[in-house]
C-alpha positions as CSV (number, residue, x, y, z in Angstrom):
1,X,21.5,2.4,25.8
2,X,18.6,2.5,23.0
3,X,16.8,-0.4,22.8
4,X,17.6,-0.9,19.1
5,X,21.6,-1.2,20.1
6,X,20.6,-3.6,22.8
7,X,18.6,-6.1,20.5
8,X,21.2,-5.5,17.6
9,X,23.8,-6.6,20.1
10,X,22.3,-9.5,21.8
11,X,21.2,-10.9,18.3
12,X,25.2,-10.7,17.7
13,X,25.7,-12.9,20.5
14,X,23.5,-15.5,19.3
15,X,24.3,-16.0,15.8
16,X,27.6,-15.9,15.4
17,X,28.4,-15.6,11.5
18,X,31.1,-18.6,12.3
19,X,29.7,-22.1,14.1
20,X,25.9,-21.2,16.2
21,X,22.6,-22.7,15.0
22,X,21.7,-24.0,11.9
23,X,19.9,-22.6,9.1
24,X,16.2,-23.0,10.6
25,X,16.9,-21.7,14.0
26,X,18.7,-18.6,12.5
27,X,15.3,-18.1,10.4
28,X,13.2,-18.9,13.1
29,X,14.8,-15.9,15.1
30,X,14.9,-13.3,12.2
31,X,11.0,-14.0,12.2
32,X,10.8,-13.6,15.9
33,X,13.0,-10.4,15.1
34,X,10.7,-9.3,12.5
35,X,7.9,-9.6,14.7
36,X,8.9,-7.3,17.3
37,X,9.7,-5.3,14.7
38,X,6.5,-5.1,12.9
39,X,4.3,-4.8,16.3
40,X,1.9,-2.1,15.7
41,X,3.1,-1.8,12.0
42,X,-0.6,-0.4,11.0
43,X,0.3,2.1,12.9
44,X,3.6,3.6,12.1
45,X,3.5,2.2,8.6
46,X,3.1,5.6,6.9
47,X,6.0,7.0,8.7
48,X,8.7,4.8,6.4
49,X,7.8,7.0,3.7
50,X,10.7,9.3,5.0
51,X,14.1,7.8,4.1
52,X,15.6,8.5,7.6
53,X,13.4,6.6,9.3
54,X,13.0,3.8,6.9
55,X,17.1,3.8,6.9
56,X,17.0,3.4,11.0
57,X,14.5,0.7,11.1
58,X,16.4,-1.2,7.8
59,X,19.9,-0.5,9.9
60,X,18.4,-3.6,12.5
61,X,16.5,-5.4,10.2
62,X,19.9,-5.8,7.9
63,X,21.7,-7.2,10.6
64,X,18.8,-10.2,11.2
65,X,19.0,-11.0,7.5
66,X,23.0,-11.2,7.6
67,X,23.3,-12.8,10.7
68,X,20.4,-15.7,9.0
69,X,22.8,-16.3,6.0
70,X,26.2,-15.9,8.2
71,X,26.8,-12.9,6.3
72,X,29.5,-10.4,7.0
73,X,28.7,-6.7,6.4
74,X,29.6,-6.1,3.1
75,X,26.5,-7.7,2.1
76,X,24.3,-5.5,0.3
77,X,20.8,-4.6,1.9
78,X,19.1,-6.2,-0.9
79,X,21.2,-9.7,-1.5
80,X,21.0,-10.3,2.3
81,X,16.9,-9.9,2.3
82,X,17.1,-12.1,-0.8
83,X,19.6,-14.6,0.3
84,X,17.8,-14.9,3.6
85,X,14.7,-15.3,1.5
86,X,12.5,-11.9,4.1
87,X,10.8,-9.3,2.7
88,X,12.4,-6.0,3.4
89,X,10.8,-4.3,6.7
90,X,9.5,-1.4,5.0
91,X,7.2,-3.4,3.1
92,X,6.3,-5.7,5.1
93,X,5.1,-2.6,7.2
94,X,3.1,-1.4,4.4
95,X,1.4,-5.0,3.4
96,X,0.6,-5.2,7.2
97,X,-1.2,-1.5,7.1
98,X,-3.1,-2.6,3.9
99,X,-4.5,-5.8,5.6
100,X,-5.5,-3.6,8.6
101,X,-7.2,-1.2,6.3
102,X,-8.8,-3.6,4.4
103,X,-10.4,-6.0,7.2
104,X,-11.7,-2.9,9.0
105,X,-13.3,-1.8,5.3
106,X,-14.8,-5.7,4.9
107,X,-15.7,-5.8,8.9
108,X,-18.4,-2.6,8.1
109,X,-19.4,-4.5,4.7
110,X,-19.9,-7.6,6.6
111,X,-18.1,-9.5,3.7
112,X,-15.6,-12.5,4.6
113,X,-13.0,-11.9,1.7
114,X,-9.5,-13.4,2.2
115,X,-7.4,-9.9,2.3
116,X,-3.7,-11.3,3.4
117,X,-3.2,-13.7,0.1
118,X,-3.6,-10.5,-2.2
119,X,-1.5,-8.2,-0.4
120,X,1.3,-10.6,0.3
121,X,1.4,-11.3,-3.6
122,X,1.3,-7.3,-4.3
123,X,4.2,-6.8,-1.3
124,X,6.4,-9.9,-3.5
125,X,5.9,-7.8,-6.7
126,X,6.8,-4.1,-5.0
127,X,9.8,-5.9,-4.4
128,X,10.9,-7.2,-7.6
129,X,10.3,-3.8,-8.9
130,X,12.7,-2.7,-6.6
């Protein structure tokens, strides 16, 4: 079985959308889920620029965000990562690959600028646009 079925399914088992933890503890594992998710992100980041993989990763990241709000699945993509108050995967992936960028271009100008404030406010505004 893949991996991503496996996670998907065990996630299933502990947040049920009826009865389970409250609120914080389902947040607290979506961010543990998005975590795992994102390890490496620098990385692969450039990747999500094709639709089929950024619909495959989205597919498991969807179901965290539902099963936060104890959502069923005729939840849209978008109202569940707004309801459940997470920035969608693919650009959290992309803020994370402009921070790596950026420290490495500030670690060779020996500057100490802080990087993640400024990208976390561009990633909120690529998503309004959305």
């Amino acid at each position: 079985m893949y991996p991503r079925k496996r996670q998907r399914r065990r996630l299933s088992r502990i947040l049920p959308n009826i009865g389970g933890p409250g609120h914080d503890k389902r947040l607290l594992l979506s961010r543990v889920v998005s975590s795992i998710m994102l390890y490496a992100s620098p990385i692969w980041a450039k990747s999500l620029s094709i639709a089929e993989n950024r619909k495959k990763i989205t597919k498991t990241y969807r179901i965290s965000a539902l099963r936060t709000i104890s959502a069923f699945c005729t939840v849209s993509d978008e109202a569940a990562f707004v309801i459940a108050g997470v920035v969608p995967i693919d650009i959290l992936a992309d803020e994370m690959r402009r921070i790596f960028s950026k420290r490495q271009e500030i670690c060779e100008q020996h500057n100490s600028i802080q990087v993640k404030g400024n990208e976390k406010k561009i990633s909120v505004a690529v998503w309004q646009n959305r």
